[in-house]
C-alpha positions as a printed Julia matrix, in Angstrom:
69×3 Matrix{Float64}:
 128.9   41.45   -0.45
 128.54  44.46    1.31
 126.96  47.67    0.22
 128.26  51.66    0.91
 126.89  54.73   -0.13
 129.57  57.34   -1.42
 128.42  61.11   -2.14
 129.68  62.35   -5.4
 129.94  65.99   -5.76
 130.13  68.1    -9.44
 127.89  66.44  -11.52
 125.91  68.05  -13.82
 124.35  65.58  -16.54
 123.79  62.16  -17.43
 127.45  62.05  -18.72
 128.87  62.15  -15.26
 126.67  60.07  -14.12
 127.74  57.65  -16.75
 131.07  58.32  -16.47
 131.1   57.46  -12.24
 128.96  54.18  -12.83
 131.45  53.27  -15.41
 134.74  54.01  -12.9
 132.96  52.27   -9.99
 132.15  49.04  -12.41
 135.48  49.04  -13.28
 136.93  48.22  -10.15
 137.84  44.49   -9.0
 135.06  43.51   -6.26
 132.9   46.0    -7.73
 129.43  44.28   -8.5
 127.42  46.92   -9.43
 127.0   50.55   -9.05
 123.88  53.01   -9.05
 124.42  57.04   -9.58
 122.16  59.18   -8.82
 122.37  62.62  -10.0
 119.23  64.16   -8.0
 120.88  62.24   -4.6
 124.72  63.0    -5.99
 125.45  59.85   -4.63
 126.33  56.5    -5.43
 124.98  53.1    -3.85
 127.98  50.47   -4.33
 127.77  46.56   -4.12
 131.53  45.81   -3.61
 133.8   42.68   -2.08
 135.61  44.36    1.0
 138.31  41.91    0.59
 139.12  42.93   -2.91
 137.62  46.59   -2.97
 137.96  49.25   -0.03
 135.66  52.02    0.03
 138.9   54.37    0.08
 139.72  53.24   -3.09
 136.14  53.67   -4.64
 136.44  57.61   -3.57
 140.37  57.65   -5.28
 138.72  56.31   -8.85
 135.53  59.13   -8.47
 137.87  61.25   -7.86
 140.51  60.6   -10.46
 137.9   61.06  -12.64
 137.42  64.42  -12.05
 134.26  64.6    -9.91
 134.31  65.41   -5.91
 134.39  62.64   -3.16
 133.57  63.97    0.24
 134.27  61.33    3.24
């Protein structure tokens, strides 16, 4: 397992922060996820062979919230 911390930008509320944990989770080679709304950030547990970090960002951002590199 490896771990990665992403920066999530344009949330406001608990929501969001839901809403991340729950796009990151759903991701194959995803373990677990934890979003912080004071850091904006999310701390990822992932599978590099099954999950790249690009592809983490894509799904944050698909879901409407900002996903600096």
């Amino acid at each position: 397992m490896a771990e990665v911390t992403i920066k999530v930008e344009d949330m406001s509320c608990g929501g969001c922060v839901r809403n991340v944990t729950t796009v990151l989770k759903a991701l194959p080679g995803v373990s677990d996820a934890q979003v912080s709304l004071e850091a904006a950030q999310a701390v990822v547990q992932y599978d590099p062979v099954k999950v790249s970090v690009e592809a983490m960002r894509a799904a944050v951002e698909d879901a409407g919230f900002g996903c600096p590199a």
